[in-house]
mmCIF file of the N, C-alpha and C atoms, coordinates in Angstrom:
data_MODEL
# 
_entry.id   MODEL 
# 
loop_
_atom_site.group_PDB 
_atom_site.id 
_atom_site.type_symbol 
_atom_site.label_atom_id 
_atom_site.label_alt_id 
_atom_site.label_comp_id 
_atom_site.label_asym_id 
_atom_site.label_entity_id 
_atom_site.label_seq_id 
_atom_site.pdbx_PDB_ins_code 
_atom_site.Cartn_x 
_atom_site.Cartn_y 
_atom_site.Cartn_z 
_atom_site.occupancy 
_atom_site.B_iso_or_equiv 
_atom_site.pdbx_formal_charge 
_atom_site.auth_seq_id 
_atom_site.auth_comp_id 
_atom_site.auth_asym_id 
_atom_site.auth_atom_id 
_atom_site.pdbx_PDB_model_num 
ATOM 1   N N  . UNK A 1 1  ? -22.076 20.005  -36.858 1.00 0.00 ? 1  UNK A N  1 
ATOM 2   C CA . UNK A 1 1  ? -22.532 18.707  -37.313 1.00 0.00 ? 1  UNK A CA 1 
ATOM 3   C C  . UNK A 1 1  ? -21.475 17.645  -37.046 1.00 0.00 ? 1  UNK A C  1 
ATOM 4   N N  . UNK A 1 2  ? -20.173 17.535  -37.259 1.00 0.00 ? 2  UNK A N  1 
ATOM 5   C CA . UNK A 1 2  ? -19.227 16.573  -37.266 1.00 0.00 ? 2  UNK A CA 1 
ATOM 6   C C  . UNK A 1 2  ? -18.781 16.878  -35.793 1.00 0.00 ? 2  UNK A C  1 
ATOM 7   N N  . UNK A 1 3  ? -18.766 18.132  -34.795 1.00 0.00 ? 3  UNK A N  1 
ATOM 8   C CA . UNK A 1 3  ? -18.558 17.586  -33.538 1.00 0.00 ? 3  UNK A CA 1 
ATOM 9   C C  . UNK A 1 3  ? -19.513 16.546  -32.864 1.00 0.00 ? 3  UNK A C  1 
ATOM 10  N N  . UNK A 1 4  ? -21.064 17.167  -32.955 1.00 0.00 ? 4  UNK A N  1 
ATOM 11  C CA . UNK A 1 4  ? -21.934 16.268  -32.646 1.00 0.00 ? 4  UNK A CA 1 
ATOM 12  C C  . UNK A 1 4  ? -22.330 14.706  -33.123 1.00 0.00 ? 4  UNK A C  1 
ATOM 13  N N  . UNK A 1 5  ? -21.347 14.417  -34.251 1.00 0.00 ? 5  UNK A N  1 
ATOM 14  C CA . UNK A 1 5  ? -21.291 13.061  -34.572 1.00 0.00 ? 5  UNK A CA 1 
ATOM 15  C C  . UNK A 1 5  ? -20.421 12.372  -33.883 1.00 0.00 ? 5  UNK A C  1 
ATOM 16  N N  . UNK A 1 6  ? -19.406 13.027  -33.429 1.00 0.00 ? 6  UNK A N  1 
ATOM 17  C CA . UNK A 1 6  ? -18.089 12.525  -32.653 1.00 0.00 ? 6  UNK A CA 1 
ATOM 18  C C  . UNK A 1 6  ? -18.390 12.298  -31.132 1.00 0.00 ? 6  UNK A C  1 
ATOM 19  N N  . UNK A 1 7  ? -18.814 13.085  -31.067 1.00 0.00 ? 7  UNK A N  1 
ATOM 20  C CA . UNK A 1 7  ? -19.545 12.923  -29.396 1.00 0.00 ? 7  UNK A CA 1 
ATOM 21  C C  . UNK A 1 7  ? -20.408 12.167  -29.384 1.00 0.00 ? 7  UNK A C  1 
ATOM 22  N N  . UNK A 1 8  ? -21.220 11.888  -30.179 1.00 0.00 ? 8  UNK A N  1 
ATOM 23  C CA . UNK A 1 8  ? -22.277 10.801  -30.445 1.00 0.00 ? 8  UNK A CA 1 
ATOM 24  C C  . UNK A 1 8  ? -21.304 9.280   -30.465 1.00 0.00 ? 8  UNK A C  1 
ATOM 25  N N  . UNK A 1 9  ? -20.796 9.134   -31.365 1.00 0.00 ? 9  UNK A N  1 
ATOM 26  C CA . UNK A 1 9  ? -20.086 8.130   -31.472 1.00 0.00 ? 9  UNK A CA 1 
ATOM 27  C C  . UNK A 1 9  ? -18.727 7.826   -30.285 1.00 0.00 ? 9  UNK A C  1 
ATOM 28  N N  . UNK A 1 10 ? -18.072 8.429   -29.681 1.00 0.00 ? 10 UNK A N  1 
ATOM 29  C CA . UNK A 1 10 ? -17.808 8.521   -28.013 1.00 0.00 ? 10 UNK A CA 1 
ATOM 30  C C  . UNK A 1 10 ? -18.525 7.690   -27.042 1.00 0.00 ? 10 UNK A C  1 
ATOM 31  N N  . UNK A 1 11 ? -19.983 8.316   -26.997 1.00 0.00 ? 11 UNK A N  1 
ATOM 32  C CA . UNK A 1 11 ? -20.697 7.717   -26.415 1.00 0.00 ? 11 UNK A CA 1 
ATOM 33  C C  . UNK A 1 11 ? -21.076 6.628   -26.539 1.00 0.00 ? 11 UNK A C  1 
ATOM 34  N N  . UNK A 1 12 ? -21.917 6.162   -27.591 1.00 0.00 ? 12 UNK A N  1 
ATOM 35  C CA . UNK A 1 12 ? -22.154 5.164   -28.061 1.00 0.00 ? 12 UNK A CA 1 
ATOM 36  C C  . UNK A 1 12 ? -20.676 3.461   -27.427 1.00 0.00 ? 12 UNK A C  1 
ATOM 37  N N  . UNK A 1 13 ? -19.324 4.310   -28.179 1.00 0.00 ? 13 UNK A N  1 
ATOM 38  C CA . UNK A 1 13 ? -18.164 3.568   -27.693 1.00 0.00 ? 13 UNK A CA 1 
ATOM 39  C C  . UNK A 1 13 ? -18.117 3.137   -26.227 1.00 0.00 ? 13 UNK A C  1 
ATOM 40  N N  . UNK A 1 14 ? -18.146 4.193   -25.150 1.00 0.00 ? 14 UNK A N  1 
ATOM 41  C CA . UNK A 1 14 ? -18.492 3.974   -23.800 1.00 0.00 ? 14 UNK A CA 1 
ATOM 42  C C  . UNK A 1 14 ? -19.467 3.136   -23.625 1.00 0.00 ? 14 UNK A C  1 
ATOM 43  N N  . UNK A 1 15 ? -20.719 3.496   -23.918 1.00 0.00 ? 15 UNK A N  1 
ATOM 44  C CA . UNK A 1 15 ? -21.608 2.338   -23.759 1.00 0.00 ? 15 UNK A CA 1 
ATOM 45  C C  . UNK A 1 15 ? -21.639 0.886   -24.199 1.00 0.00 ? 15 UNK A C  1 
ATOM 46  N N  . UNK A 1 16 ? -20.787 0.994   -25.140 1.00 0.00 ? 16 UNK A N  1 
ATOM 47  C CA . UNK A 1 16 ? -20.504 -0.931  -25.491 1.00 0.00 ? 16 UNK A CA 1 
ATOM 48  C C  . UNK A 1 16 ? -19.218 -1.275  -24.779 1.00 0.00 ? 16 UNK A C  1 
ATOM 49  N N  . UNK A 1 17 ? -18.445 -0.402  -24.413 1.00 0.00 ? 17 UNK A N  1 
ATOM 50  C CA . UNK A 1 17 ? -17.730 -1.113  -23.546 1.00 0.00 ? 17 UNK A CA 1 
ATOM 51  C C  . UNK A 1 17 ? -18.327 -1.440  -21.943 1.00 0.00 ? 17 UNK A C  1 
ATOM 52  N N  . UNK A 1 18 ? -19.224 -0.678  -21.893 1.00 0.00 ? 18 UNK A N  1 
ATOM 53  C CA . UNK A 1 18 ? -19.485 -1.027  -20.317 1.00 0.00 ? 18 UNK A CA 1 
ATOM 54  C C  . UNK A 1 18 ? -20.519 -2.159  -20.624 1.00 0.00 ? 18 UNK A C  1 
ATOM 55  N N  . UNK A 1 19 ? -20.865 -2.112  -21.994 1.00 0.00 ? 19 UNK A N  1 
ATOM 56  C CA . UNK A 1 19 ? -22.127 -3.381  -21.835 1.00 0.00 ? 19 UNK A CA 1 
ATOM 57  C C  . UNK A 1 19 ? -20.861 -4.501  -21.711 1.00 0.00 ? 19 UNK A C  1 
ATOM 58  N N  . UNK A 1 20 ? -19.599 -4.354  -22.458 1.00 0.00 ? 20 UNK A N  1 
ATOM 59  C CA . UNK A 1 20 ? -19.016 -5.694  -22.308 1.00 0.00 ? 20 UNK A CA 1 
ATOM 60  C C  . UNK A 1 20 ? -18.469 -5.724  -21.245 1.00 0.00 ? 20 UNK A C  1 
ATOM 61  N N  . UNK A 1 21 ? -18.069 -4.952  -20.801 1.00 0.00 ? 21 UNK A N  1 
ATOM 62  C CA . UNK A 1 21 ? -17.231 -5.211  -19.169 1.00 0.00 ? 21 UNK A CA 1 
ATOM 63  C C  . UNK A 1 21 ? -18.285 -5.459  -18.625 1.00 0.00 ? 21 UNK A C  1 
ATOM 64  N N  . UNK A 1 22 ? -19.522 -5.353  -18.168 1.00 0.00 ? 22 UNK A N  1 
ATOM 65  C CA . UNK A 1 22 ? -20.231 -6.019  -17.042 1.00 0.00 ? 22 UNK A CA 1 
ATOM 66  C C  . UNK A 1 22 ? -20.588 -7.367  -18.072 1.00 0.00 ? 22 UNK A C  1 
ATOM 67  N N  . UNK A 1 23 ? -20.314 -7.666  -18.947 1.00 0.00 ? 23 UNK A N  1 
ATOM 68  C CA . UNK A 1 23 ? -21.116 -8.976  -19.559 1.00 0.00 ? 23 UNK A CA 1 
ATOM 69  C C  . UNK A 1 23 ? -19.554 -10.150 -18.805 1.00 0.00 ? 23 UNK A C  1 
ATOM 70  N N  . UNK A 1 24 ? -18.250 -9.444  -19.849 1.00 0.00 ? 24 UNK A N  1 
ATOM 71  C CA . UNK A 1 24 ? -17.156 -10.403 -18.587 1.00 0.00 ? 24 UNK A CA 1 
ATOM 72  C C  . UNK A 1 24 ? -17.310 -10.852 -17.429 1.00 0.00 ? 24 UNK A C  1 
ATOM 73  N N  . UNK A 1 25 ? -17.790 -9.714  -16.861 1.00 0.00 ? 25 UNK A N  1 
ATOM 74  C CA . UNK A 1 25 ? -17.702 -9.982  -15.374 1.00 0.00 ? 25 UNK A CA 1 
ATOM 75  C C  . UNK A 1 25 ? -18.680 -11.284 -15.144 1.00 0.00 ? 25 UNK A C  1 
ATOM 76  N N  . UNK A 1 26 ? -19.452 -10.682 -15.563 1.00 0.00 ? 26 UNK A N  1 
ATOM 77  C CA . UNK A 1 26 ? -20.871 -10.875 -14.947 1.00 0.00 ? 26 UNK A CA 1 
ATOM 78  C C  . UNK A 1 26 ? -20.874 -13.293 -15.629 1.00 0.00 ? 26 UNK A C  1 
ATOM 79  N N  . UNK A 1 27 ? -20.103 -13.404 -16.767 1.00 0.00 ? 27 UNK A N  1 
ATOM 80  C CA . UNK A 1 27 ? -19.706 -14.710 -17.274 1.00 0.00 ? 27 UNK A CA 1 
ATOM 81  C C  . UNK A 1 27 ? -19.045 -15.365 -16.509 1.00 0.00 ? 27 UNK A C  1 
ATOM 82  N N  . UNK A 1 28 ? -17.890 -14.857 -15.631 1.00 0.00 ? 28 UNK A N  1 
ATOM 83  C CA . UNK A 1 28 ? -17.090 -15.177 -15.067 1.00 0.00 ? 28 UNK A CA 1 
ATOM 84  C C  . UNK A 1 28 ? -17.605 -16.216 -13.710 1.00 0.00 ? 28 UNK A C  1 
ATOM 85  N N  . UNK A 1 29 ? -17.203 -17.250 -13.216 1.00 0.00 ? 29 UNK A N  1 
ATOM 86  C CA . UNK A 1 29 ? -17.840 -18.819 -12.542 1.00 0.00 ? 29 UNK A CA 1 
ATOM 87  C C  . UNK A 1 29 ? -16.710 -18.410 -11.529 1.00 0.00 ? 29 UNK A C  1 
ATOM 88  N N  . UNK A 1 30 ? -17.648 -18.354 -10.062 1.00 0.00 ? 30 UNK A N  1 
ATOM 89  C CA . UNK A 1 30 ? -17.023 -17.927 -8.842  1.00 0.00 ? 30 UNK A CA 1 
ATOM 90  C C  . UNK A 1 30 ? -17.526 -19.402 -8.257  1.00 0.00 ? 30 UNK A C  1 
ATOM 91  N N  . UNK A 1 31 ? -16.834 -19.620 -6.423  1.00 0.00 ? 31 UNK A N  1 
ATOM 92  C CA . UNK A 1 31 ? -16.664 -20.663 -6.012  1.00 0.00 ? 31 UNK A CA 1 
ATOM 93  C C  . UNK A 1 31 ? -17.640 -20.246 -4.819  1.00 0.00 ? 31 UNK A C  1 
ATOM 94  N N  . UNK A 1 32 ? -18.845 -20.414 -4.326  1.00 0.00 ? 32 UNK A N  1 
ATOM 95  C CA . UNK A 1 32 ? -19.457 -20.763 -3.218  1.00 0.00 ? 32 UNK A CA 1 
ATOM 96  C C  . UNK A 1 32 ? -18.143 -20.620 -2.087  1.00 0.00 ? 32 UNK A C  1 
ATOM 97  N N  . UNK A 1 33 ? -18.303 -20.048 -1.180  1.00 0.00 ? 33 UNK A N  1 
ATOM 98  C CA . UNK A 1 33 ? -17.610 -20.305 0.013   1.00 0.00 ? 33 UNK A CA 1 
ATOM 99  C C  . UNK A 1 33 ? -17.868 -21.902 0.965   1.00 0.00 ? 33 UNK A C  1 
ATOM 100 N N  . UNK A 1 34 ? -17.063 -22.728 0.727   1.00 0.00 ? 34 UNK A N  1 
ATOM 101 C CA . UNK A 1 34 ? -16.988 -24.122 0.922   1.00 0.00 ? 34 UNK A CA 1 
ATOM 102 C C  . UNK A 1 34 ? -15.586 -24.186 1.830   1.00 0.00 ? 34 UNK A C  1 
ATOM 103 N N  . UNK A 1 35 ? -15.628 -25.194 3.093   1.00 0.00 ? 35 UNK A N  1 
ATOM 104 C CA . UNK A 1 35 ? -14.281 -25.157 3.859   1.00 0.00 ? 35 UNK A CA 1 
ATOM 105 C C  . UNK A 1 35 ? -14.281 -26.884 3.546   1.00 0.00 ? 35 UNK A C  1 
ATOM 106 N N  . UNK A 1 36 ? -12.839 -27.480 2.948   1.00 0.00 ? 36 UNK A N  1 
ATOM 107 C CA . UNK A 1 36 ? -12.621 -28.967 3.083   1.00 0.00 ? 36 UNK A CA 1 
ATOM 108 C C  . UNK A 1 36 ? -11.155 -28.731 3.484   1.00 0.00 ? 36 UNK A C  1 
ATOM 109 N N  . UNK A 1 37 ? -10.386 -30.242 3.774   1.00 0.00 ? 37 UNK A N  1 
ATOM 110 C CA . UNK A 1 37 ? -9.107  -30.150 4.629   1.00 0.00 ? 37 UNK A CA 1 
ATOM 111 C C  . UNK A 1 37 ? -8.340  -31.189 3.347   1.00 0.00 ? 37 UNK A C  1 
ATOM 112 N N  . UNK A 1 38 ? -7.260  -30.754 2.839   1.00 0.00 ? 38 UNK A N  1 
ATOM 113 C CA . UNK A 1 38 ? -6.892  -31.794 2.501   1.00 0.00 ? 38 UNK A CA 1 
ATOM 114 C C  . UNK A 1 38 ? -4.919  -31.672 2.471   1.00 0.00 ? 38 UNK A C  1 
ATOM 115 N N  . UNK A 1 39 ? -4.543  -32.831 2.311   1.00 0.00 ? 39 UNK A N  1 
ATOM 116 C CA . UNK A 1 39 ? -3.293  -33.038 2.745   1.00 0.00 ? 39 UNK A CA 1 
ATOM 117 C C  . UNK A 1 39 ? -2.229  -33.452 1.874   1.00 0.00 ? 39 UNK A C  1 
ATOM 118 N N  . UNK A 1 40 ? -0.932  -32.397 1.548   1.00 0.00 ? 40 UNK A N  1 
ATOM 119 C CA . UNK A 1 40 ? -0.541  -32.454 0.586   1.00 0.00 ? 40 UNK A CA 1 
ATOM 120 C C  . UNK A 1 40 ? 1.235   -32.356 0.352   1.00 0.00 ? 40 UNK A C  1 
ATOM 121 N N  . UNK A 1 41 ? 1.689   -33.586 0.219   1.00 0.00 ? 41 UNK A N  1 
ATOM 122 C CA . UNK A 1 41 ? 3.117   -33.284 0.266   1.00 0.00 ? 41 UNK A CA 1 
ATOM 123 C C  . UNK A 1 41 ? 3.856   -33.059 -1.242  1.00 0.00 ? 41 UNK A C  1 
ATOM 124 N N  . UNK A 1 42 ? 4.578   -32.081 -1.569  1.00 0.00 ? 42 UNK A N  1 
ATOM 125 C CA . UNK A 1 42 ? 5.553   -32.091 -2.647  1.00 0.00 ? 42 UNK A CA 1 
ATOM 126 C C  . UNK A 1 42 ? 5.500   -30.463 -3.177  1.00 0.00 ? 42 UNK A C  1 
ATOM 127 N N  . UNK A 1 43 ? 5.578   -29.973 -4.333  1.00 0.00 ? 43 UNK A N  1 
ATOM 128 C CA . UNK A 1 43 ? 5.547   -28.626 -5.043  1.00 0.00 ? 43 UNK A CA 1 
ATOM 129 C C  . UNK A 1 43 ? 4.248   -28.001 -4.879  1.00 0.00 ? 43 UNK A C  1 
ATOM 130 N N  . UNK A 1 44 ? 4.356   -26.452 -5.263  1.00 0.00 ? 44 UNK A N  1 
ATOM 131 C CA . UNK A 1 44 ? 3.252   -26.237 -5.355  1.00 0.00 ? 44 UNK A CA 1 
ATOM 132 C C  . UNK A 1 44 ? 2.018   -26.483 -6.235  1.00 0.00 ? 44 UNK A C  1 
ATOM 133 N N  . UNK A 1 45 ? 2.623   -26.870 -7.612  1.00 0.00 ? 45 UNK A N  1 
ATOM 134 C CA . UNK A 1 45 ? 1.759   -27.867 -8.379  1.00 0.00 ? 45 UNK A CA 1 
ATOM 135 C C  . UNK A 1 45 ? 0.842   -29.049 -7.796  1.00 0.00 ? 45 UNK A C  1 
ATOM 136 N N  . UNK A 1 46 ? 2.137   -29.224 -6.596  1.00 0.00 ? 46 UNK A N  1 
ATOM 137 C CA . UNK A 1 46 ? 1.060   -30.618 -6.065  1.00 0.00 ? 46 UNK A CA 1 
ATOM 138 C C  . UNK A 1 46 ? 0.232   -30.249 -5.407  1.00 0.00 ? 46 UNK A C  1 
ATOM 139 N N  . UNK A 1 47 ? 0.582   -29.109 -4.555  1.00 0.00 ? 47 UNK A N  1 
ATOM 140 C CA . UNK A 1 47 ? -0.686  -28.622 -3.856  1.00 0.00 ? 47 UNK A CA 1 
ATOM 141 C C  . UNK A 1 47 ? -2.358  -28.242 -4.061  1.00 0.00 ? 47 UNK A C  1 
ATOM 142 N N  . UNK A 1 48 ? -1.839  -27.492 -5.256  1.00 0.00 ? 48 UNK A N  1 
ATOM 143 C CA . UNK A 1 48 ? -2.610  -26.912 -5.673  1.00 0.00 ? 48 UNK A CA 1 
ATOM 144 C C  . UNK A 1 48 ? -3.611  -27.648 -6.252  1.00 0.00 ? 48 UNK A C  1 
ATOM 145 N N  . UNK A 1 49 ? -3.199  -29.009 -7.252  1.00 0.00 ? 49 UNK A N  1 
ATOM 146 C CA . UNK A 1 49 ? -3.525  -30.160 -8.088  1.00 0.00 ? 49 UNK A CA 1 
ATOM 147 C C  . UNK A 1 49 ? -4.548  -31.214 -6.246  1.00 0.00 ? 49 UNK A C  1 
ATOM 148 N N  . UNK A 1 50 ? -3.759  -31.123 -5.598  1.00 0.00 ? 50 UNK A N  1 
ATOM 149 C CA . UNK A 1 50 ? -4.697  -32.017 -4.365  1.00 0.00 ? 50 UNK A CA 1 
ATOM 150 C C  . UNK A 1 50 ? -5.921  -30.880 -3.660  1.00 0.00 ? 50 UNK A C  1 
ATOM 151 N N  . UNK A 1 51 ? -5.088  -29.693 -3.997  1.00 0.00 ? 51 UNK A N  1 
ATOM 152 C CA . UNK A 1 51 ? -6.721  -29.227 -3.114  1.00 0.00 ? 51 UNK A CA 1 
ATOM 153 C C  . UNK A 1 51 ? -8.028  -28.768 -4.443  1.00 0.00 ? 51 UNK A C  1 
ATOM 154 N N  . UNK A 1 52 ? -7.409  -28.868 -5.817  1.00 0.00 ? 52 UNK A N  1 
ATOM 155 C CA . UNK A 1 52 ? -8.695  -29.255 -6.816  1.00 0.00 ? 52 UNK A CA 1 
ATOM 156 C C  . UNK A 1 52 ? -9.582  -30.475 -6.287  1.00 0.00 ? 52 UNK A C  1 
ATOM 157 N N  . UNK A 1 53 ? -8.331  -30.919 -6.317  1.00 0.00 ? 53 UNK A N  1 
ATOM 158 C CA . UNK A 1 53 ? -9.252  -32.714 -6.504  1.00 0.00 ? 53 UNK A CA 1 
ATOM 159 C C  . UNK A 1 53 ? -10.068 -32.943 -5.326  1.00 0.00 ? 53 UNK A C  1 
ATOM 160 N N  . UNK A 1 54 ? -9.423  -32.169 -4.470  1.00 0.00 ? 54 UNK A N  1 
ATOM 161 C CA . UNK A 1 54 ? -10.473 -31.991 -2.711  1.00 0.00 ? 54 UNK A CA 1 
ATOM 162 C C  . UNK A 1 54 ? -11.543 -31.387 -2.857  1.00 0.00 ? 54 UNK A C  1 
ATOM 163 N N  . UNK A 1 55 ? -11.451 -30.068 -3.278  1.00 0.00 ? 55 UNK A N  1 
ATOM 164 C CA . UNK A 1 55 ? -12.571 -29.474 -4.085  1.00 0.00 ? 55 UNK A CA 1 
ATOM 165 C C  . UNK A 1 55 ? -14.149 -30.007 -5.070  1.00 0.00 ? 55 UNK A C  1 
ATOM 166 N N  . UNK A 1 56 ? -13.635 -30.882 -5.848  1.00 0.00 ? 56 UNK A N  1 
ATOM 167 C CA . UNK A 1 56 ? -13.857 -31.668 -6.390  1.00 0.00 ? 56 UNK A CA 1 
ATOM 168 C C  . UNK A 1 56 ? -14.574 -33.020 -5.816  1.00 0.00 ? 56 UNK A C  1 
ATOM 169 N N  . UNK A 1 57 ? -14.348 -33.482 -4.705  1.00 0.00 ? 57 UNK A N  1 
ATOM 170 C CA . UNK A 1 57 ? -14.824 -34.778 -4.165  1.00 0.00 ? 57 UNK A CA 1 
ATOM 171 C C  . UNK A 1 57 ? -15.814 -33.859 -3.287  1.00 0.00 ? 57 UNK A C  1 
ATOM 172 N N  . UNK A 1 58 ? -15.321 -32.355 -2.482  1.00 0.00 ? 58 UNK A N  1 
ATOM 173 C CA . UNK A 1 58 ? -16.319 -32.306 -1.338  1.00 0.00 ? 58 UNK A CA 1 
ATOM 174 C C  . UNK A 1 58 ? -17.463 -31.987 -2.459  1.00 0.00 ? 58 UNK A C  1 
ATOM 175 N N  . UNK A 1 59 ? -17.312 -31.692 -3.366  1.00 0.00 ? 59 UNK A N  1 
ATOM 176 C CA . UNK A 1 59 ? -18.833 -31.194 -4.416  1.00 0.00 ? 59 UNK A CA 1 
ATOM 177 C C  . UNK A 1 59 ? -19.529 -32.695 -4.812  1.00 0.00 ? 59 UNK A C  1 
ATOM 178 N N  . UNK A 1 60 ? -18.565 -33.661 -5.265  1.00 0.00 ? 60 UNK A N  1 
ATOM 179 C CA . UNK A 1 60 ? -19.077 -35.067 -5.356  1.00 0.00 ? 60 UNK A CA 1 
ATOM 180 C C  . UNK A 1 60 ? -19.912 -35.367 -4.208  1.00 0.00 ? 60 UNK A C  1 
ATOM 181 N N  . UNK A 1 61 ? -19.697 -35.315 -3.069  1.00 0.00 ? 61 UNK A N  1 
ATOM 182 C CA . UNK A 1 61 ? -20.281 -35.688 -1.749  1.00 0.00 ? 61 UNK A CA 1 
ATOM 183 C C  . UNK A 1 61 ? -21.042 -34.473 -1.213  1.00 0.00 ? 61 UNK A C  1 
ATOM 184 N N  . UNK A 1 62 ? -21.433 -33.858 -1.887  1.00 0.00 ? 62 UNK A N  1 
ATOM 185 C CA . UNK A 1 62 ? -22.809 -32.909 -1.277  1.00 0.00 ? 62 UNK A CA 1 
ATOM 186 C C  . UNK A 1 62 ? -22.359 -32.241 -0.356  1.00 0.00 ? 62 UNK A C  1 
ATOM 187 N N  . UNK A 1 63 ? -21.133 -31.538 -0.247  1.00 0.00 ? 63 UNK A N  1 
ATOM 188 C CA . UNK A 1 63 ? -20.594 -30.706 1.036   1.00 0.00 ? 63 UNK A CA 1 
ATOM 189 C C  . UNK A 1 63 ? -20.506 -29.152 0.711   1.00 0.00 ? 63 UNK A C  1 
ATOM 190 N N  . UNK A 1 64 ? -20.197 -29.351 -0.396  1.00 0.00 ? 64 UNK A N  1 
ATOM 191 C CA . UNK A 1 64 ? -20.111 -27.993 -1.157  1.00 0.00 ? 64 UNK A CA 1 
ATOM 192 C C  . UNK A 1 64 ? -20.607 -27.610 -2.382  1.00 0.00 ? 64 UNK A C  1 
ATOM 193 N N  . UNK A 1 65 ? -21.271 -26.252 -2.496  1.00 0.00 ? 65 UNK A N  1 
ATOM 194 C CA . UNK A 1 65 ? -21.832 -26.094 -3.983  1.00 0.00 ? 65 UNK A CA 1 
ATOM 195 C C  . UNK A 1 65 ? -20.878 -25.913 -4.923  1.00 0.00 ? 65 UNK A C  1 
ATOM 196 N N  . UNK A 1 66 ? -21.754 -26.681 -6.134  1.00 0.00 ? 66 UNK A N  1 
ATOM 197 C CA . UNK A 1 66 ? -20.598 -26.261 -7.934  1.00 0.00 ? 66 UNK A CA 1 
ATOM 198 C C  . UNK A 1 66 ? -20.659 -24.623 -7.898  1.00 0.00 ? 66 UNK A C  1 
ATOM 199 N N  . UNK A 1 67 ? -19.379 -24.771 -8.798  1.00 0.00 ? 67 UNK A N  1 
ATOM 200 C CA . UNK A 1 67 ? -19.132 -22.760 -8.551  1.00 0.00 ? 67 UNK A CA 1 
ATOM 201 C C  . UNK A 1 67 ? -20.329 -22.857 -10.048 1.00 0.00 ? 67 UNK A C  1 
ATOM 202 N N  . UNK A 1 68 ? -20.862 -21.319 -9.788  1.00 0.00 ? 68 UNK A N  1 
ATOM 203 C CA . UNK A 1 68 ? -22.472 -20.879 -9.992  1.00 0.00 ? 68 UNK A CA 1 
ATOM 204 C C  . UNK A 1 68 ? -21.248 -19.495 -11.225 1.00 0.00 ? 68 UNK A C  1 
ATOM 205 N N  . UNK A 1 69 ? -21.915 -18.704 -12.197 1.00 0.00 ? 69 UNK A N  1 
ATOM 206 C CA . UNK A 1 69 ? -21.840 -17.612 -12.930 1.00 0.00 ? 69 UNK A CA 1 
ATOM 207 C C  . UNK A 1 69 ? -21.834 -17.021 -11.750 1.00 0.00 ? 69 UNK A C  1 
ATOM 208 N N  . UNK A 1 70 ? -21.214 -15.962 -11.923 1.00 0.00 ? 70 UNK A N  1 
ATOM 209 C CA . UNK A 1 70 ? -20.977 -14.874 -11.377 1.00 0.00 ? 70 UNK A CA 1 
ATOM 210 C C  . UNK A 1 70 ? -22.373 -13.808 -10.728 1.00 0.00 ? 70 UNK A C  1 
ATOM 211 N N  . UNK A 1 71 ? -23.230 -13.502 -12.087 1.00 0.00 ? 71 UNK A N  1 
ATOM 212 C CA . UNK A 1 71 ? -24.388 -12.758 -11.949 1.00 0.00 ? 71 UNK A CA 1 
ATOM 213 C C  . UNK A 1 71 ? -25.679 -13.467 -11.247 1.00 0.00 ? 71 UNK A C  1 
ATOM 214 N N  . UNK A 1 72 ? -25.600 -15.049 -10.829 1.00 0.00 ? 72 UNK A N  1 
ATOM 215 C CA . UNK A 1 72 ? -26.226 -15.560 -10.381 1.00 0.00 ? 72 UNK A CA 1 
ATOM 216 C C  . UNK A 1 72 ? -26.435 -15.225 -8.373  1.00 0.00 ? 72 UNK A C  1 
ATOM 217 N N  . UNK A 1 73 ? -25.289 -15.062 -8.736  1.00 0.00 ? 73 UNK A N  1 
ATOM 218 C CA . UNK A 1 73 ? -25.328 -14.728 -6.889  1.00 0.00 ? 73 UNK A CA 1 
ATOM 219 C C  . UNK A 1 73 ? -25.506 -12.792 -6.964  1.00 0.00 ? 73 UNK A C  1 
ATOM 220 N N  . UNK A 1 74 ? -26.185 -12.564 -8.265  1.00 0.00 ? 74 UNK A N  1 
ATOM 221 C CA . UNK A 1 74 ? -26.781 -10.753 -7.876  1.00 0.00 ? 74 UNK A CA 1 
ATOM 222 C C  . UNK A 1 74 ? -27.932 -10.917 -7.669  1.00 0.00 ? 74 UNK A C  1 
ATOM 223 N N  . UNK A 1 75 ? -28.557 -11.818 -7.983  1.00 0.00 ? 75 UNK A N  1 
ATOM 224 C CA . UNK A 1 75 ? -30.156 -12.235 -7.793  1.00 0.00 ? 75 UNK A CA 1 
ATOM 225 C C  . UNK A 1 75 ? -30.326 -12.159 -6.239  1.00 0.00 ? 75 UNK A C  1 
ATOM 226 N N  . UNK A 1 76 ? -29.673 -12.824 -5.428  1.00 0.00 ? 76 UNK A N  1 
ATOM 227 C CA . UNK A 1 76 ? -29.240 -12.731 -4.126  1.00 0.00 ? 76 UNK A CA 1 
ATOM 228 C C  . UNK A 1 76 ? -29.903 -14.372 -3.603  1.00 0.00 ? 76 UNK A C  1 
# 
């Protein structure tokens, strides 16, 4: 009786973790594959901070899609 509760409850444990690991995943906001050019002098802060904001304008200007949930692109 108390092994079969333990193994029961094991399982049960496995199964809510995999419901939450695919729920993370699956929450998680990925970026469309989008190519823009942008030009950037100073640290890597700055870099990084100018190719947001590049990011950012090519989506303003209809060049590139807003990043979508994750599980949205399983639909296909």
């Amino acid at each position: 009786m108390i092994s079969w509760i333990a193994a029961d409850s094991r399982r049960l444990f496995l199964i809510v973790c995999a419901i939450a690991a695919v729920g993370l995943l699956s929450a998680q906001t990925v970026r469309p594959s989008c190519t823009y050019a942008v030009a950037s002098f100073g640290g890597e802060a700055q870099q990084k901070e100018a190719a947001e904001r590049g990011y950012q304008e090519a989506i303003a200007a209809g060049h590139c899609a807003p990043p979508h949930a994750r599980w949205q692109f399983w639909r296909g």
